[in-house]
Backbone bond lengths (Angstrom), bond angles and torsions (degrees), N, CA, C in turn:
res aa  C-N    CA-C-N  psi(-1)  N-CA   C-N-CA  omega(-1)  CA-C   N-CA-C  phi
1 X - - - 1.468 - - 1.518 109.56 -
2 X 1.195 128.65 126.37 0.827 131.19 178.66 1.924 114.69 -92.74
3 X 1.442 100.13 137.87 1.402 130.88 -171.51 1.211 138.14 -98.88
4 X 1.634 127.88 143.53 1.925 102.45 150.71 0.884 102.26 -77.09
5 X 1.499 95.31 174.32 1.410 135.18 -175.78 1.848 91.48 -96.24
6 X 1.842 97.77 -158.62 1.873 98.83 -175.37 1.465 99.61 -77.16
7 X 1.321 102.18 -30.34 1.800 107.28 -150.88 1.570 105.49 -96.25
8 X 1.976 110.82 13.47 1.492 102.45 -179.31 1.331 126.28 -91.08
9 X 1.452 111.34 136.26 1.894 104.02 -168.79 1.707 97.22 -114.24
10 X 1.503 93.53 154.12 1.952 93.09 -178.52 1.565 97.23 -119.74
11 X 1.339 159.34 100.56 1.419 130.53 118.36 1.338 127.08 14.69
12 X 1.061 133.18 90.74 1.529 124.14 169.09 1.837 122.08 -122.89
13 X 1.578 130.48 101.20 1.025 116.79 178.10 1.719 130.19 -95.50
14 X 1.193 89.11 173.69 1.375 84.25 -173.30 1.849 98.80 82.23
15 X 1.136 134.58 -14.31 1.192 125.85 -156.36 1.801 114.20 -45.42
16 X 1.012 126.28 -16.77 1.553 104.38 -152.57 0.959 94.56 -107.78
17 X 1.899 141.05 51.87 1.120 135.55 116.12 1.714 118.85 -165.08
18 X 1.161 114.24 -165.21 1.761 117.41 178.00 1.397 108.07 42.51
19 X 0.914 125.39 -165.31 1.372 141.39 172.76 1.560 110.90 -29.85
20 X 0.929 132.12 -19.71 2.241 127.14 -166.38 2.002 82.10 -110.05
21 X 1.209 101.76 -19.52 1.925 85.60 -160.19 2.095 79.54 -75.28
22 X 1.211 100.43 -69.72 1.952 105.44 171.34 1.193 115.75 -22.12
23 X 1.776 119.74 -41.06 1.524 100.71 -179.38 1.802 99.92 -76.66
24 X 1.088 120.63 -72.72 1.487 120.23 168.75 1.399 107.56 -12.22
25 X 1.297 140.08 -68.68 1.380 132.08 172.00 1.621 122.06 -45.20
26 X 1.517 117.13 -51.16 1.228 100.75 157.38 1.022 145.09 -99.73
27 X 1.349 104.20 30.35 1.870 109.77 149.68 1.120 112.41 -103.83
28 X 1.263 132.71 -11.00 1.373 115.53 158.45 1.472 115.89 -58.62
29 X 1.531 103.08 -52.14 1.566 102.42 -171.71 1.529 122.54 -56.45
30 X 1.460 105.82 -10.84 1.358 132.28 -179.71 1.780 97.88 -77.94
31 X 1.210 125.35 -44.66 1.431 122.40 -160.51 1.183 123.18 129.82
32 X 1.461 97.91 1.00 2.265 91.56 -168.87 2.026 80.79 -109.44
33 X 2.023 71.55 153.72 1.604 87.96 174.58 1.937 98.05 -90.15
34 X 1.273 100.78 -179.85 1.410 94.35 -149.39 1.861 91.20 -125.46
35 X 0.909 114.47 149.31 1.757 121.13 175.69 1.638 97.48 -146.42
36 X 1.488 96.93 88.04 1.621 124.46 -177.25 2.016 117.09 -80.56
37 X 0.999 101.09 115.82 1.380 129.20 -164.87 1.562 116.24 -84.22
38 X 1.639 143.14 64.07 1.532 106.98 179.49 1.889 89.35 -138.20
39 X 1.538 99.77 -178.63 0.890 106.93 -171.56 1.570 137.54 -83.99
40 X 1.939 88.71 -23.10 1.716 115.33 -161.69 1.889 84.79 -105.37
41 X 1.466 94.51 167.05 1.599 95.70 170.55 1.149 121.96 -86.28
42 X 1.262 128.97 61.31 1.965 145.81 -157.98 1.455 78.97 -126.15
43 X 1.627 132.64 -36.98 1.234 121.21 -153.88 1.488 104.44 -75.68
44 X 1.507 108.83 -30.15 1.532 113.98 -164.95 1.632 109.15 -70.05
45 X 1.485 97.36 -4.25 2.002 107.51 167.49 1.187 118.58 -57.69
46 X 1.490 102.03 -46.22 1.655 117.02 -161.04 1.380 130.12 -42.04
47 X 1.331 92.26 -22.94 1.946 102.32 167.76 1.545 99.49 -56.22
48 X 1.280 112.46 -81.70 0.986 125.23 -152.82 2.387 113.57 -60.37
49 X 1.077 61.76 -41.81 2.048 70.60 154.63 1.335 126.53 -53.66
50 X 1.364 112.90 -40.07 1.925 141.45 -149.94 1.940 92.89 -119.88
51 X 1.095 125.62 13.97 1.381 114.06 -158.87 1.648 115.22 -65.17
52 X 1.628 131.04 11.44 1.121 120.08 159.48 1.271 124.13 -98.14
53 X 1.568 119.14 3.71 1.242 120.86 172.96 1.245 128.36 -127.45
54 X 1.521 147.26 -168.98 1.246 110.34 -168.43 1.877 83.59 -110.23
55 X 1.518 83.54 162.02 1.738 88.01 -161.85 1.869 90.12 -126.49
56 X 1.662 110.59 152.30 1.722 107.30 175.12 1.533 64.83 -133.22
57 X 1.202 114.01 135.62 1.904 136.94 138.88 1.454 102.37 -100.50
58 X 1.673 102.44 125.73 0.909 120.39 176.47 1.713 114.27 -134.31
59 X 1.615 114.00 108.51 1.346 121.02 -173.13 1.614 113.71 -79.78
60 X 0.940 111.27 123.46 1.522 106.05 179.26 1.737 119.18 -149.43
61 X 0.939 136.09 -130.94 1.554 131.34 166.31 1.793 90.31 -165.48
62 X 1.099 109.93 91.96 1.676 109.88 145.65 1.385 137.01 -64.52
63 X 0.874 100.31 6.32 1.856 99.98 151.10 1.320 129.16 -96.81
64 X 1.469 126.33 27.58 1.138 146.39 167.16 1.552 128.02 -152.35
65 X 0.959 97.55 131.11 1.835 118.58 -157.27 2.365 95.71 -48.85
66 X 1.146 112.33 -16.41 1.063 118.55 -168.44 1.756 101.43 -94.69
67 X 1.203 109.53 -33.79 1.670 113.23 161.41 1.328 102.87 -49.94
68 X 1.470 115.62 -86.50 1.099 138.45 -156.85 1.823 111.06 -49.80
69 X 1.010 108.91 -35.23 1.515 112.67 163.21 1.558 113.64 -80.24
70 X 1.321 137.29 -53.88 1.286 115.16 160.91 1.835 119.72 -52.01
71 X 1.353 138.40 -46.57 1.180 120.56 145.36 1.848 127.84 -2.81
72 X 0.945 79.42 -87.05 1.904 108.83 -174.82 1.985 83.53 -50.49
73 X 1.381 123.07 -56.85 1.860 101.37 -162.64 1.638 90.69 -57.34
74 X 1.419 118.83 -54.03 1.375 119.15 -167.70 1.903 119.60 -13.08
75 X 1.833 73.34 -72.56 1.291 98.53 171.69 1.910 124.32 -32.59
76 X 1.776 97.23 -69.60 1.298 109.75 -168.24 1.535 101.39 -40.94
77 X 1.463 113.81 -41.40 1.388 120.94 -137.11 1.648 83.67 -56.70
78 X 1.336 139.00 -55.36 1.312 150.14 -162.45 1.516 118.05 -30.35
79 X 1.449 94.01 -32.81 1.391 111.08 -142.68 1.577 132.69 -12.37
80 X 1.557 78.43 105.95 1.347 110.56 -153.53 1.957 96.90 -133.77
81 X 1.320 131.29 150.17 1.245 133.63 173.69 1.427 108.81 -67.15
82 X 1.069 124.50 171.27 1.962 114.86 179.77 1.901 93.85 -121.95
83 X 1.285 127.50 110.42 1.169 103.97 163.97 1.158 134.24 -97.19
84 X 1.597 107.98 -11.62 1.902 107.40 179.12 1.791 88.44 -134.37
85 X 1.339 103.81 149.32 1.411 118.15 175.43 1.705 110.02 -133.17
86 X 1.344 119.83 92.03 1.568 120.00 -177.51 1.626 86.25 -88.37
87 X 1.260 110.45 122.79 1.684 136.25 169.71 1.802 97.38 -87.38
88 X 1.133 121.09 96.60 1.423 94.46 175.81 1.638 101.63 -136.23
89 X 1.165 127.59 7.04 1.809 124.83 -167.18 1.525 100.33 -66.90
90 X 1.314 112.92 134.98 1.424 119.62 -172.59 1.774 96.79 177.73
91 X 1.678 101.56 154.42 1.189 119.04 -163.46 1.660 97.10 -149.96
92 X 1.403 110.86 146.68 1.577 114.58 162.96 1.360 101.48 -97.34
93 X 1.283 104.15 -167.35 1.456 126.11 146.02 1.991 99.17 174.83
94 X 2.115 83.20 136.26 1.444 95.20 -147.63 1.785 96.54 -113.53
95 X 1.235 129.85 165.45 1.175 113.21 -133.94 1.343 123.09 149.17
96 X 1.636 117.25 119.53 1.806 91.96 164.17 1.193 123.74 -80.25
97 X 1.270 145.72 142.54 1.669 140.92 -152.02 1.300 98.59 -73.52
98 X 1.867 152.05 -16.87 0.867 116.68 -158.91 2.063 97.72 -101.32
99 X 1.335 114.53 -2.32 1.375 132.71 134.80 0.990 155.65 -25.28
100 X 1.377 95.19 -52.90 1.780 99.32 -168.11 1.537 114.70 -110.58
101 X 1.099 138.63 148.00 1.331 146.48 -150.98 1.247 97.54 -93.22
102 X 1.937 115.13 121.23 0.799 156.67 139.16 1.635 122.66 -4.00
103 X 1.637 118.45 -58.77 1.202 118.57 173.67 1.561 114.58 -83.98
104 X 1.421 109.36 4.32 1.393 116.00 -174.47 1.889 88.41 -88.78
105 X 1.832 109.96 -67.35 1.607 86.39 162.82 1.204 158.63 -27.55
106 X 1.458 99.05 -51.29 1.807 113.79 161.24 1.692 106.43 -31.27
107 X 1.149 97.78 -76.32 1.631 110.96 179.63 1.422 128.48 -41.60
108 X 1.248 110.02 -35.29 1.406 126.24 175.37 1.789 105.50 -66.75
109 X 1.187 104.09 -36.38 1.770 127.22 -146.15 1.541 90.66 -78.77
110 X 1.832 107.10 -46.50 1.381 103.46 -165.66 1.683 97.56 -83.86
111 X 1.470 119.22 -53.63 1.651 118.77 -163.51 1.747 95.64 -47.58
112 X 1.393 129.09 -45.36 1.284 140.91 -156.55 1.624 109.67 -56.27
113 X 1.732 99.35 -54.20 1.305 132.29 -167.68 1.656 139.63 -104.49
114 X 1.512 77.88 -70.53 1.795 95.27 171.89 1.756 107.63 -47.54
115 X 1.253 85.56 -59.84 1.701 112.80 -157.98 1.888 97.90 -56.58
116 X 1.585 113.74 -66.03 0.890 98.44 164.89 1.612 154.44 -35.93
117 X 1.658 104.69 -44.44 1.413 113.11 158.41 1.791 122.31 -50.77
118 X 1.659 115.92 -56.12 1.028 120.12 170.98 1.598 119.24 -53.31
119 X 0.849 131.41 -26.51 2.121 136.72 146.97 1.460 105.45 -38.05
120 X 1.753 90.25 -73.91 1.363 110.87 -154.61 1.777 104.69 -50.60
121 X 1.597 107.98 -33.57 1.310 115.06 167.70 1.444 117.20 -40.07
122 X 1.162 118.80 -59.15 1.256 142.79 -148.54 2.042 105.92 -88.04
123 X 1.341 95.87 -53.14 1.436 94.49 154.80 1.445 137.96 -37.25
124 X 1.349 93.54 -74.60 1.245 117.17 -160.47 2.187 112.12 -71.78
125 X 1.127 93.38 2.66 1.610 107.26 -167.78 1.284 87.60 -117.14
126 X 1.486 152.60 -36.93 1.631 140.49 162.78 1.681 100.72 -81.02
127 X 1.299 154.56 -54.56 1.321 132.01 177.93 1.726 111.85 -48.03
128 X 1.722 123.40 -37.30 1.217 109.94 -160.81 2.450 85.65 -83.37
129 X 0.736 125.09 -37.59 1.452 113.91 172.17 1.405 91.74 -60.01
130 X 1.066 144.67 -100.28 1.646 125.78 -158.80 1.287 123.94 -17.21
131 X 1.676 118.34 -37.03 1.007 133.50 -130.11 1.369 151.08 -23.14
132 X 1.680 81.72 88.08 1.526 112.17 174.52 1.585 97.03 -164.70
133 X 1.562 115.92 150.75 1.236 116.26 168.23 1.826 97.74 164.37
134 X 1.521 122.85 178.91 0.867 117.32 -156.71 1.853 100.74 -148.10
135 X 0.898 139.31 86.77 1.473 136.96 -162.37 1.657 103.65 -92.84
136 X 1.377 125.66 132.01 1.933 124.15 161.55 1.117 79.22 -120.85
137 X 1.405 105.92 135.66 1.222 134.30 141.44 1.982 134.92 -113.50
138 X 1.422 95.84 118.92 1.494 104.37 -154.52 1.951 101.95 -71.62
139 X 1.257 98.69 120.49 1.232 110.07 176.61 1.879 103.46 -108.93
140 X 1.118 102.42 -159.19 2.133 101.31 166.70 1.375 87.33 -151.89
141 X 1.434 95.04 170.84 1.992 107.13 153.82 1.588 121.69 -86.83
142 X 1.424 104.84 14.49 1.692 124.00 157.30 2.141 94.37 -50.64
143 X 1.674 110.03 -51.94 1.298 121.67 -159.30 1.990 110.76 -55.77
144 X 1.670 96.89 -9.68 1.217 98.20 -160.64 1.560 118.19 -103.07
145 X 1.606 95.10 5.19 1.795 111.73 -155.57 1.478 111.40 -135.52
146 X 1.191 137.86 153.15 1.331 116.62 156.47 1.500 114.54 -79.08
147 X 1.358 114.79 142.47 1.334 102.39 173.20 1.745 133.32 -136.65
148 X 1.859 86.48 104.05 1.473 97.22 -177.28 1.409 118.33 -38.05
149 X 1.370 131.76 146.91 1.876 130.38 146.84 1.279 91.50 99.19
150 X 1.665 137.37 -14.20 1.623 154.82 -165.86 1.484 105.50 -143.31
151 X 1.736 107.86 38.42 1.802 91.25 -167.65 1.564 131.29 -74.56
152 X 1.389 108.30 -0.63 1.137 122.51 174.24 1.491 124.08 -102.19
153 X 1.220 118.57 -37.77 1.328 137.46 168.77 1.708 118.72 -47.64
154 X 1.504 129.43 -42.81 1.341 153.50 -162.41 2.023 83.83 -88.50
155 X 1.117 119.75 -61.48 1.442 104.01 -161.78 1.618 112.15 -86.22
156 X 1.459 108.74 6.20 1.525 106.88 171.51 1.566 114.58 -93.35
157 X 1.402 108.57 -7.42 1.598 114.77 -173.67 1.528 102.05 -112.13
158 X 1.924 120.67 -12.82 0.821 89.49 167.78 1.596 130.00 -90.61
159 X 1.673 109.96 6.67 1.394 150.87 -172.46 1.792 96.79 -68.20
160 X 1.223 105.07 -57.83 1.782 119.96 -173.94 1.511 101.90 -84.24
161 X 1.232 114.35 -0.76 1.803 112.71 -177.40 1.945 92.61 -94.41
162 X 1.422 102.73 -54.01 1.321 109.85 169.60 1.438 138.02 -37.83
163 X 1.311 116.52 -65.07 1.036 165.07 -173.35 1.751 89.69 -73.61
164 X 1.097 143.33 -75.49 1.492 136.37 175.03 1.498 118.14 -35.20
165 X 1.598 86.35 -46.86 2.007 99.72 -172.89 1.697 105.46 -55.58
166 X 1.856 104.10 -55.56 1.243 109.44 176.00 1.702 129.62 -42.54
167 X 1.428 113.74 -52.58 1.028 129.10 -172.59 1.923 99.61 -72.87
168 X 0.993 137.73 -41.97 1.403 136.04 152.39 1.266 110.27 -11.64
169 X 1.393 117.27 -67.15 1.225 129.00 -177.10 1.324 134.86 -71.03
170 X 1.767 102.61 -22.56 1.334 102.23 154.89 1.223 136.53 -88.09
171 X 1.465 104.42 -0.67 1.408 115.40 -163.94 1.438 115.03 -106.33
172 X 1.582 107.46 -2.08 1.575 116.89 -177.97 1.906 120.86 -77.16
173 X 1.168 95.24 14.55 1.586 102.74 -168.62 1.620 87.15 -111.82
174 X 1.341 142.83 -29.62 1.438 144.29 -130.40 1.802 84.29 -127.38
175 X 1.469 132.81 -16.97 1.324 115.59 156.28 1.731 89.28 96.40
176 X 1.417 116.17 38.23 1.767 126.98 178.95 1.264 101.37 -158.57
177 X 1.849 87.01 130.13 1.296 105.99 -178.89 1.481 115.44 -99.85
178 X 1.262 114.45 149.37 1.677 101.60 164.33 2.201 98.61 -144.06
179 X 1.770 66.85 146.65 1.662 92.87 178.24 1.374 116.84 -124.05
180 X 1.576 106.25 148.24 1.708 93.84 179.78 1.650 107.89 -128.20
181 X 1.148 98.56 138.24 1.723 113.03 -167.82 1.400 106.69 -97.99
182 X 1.536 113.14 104.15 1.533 115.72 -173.13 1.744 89.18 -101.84
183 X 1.515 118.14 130.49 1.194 113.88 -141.03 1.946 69.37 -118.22
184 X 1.511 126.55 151.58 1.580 121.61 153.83 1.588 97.04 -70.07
185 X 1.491 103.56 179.36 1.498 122.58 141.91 1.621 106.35 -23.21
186 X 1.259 100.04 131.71 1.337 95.36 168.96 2.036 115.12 -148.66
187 X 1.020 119.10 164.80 1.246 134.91 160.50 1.551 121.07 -21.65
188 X 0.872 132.24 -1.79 1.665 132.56 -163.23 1.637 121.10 -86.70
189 X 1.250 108.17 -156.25 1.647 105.93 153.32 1.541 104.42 -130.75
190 X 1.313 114.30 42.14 1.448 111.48 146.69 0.755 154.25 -59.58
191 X 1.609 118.71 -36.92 1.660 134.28 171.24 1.509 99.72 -78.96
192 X 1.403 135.97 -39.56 1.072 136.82 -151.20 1.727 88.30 -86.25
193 X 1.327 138.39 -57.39 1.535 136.75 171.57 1.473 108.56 -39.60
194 X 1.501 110.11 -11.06 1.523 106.87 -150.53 1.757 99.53 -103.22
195 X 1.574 116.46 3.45 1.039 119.76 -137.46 1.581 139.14 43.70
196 X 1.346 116.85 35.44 1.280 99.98 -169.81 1.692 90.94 -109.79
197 X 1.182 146.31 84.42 1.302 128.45 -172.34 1.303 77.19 -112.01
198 X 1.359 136.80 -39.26 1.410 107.93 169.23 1.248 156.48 -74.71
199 X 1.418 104.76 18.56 1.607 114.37 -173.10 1.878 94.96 -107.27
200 X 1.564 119.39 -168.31 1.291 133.24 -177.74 1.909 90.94 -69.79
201 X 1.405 122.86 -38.45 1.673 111.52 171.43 1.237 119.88 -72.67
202 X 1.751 127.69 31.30 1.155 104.07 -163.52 2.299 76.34 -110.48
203 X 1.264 107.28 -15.50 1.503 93.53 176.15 1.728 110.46 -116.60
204 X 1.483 94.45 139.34 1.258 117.47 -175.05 1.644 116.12 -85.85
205 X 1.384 126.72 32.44 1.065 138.12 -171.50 1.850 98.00 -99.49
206 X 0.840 137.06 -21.08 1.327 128.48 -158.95 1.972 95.16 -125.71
207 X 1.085 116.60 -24.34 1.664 115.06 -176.01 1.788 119.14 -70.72
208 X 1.190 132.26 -179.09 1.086 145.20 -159.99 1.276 102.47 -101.44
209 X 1.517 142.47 139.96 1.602 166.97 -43.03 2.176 72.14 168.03
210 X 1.787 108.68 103.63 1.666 83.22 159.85 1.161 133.60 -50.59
211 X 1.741 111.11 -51.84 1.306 129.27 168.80 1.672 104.55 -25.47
212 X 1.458 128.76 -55.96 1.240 109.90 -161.11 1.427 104.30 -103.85
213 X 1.360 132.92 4.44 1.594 111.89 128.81 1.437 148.02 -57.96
214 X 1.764 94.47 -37.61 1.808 111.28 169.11 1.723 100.05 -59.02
215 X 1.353 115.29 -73.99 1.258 106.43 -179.73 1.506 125.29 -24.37
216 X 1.499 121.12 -53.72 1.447 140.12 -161.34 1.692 101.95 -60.16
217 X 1.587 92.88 -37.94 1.516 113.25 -166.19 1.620 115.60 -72.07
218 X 1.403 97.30 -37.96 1.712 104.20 -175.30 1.246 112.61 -98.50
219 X 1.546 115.73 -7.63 1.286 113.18 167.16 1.834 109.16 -84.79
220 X 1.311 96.46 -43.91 1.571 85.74 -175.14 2.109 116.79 -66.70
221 X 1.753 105.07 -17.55 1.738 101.64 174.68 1.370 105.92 -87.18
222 X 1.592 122.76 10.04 1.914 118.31 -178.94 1.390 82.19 -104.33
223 X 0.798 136.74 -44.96 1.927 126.42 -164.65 1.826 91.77 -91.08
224 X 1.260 126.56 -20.38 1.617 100.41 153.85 1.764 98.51 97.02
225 X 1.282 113.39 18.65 1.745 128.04 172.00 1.591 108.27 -67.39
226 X 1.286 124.77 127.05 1.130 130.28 167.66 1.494 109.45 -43.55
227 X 1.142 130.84 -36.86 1.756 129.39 -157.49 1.110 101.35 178.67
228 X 1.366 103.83 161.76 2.485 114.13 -167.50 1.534 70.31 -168.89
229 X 1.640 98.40 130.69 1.129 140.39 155.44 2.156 105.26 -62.95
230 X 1.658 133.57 97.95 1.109 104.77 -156.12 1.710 93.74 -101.00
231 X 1.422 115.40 120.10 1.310 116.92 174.26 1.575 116.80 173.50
232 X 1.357 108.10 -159.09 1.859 99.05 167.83 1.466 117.60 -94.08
233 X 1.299 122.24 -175.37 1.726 132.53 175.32 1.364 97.16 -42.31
234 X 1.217 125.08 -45.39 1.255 123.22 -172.30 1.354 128.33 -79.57
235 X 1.423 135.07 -42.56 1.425 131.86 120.64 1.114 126.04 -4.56
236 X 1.989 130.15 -60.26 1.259 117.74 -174.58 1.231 100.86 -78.03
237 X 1.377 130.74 -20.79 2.000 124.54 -164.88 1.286 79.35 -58.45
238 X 1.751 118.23 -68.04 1.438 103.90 -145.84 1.773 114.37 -79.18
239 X 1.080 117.78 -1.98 1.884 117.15 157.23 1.420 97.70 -67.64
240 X 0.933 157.71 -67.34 1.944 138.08 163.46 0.871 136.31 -10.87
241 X 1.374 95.78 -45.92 1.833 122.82 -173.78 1.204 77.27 -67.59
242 X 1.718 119.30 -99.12 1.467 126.68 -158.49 1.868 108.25 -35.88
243 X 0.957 122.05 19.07 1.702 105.14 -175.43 1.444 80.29 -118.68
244 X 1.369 118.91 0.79 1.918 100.83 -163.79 1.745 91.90 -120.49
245 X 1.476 135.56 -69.14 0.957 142.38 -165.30 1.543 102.37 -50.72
246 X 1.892 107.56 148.55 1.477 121.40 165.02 1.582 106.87 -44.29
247 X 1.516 108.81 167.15 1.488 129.74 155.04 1.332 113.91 -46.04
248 X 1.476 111.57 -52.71 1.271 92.15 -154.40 1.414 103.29 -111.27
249 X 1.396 122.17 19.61 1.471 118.41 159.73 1.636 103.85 -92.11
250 X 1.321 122.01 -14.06 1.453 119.67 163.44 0.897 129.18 -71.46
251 X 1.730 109.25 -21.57 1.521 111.17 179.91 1.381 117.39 -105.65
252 X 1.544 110.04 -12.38 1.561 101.66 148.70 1.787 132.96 -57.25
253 X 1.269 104.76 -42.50 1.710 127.41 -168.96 1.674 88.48 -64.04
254 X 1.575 127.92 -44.71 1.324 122.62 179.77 0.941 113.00 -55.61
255 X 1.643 120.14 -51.45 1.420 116.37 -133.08 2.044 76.57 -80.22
256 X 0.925 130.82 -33.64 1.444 119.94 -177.84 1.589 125.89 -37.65
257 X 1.307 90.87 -26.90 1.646 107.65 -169.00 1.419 110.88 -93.60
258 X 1.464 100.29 -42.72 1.634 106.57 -169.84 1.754 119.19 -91.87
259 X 1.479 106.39 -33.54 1.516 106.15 -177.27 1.607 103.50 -64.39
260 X 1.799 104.14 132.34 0.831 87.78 153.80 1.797 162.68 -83.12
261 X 1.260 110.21 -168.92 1.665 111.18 171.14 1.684 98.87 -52.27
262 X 1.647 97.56 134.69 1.257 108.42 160.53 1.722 110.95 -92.72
């Protein structure tokens, strides 16, 4: 298994819960000190969560260019090398589109997207000068489907599914890898933040273990894999499926899950 060293630091956003708090946990347990990313004050826990390594919580809002630059001073201030960067801040909101509020999209559009690129900027231009470093970026198998009742949510991950693959490729000359973690349904309070407590995502009885997506995830960006399906046998069958079936038999099978109760 591959490890940090004393002097290894990870980026992790979104950290202070679901799935980004799990990757942060197992890279600590891995060896990297951690520079923890969220928006609410849950993040300012993270010390005390992370207590064998040294931990920076840093509260900010990445969906605005004014986050993301206080972020990045945070960071500098350390000065410290960056060796892993998990990109993962992202939000749904679930819904039929002619419904759901508009400036609530905006927001989604930038934390999802905008926000991410402007990081990814910032990242990816100090690992390729180091050159060495290791970037995950959290995508889902939302990226693989259209997705009714979630119509905005499905084409912003498949944007960061894209967009990861690409940058892979530019980044293989500069001695940096990047991987993207298409995570299933999972265990969290995502769907439920997302408003969907009323659809088949509003219960977490049938979804995937975060722990064993984070795991899936940090094992597949230390061995340096383009992409890991993050979930069980059953999760990856059906990422196959979705690479084979039409649009719009995918977007029927969704809309089953996601529309809500009438």
């Amino acid at each position: 298994m591959t490890t940090g060293d004393a002097c290894s630091l990870a980026l992790v956003t979104g950290a202070s819960a679901g799935i980004c708090f799990e990757l942060a946990k197992g890279l600590a347990a891995r060896g990297y000190d951690i520079v923890g990313v969220g928006a609410s004050d849950r993040i300012d826990t993270l010390p005390e969560r992370l207590p064998t390594v040294s931990v920076t919580p840093v509260r900010v809002d990445l969906s605005t260019a004014a986050g993301v630059e206080e972020l990045w001073e945070r960071f500098e201030s350390l000065g410290r090398p960056l060796d892993v960067a998990a990109l993962n801040a992202g939000k749904s909101l679930g819904g039929a589109f002619l419904d759901t509020d508009l400036d609530d999209e905006l927001h989604m559009l930038a934390l999802n997207g905008t926000g991410q690129v402007m990081l990814a900027k910032r990242v990816t231009r100090l690992m390729a000068a180091q050159r060495h470093g290791r970037i995950l970026i959290t995508s889902s198998l939302s990226a693989l489907t259209p997705t009714p009742y979630e119509s905005i949510y499905g084409p912003t991950r498949a944007f960061m599914n894209s967009f990861g693959q690409g940058l892979r490729e530019e980044l293989k000359e500069y001695g940096v890898s990047v991987t993207v973690l298409l995570p299933g349904a999972t265990a969290t309070e995502f769907h439920s933040t997302a408003g969907m407590g009323n659809t088949k995502f509003g219960s977490n009885d049938w979804k995937n273990d975060p722990v064993l997506v984070a795991t899936k995830g940090i094992d597949a960006l230390l061995a340096g894999k383009n992409h890991v399906v993050g979930g069980d046998a059953r999760t990856v069958r059906g990422a196959l499926r979705d690479r084979l079936l039409p649009d719009r038999v995918k977007a029927a099978r969704f809309a089953r899950s996601s529309r809500p109760d009438q």
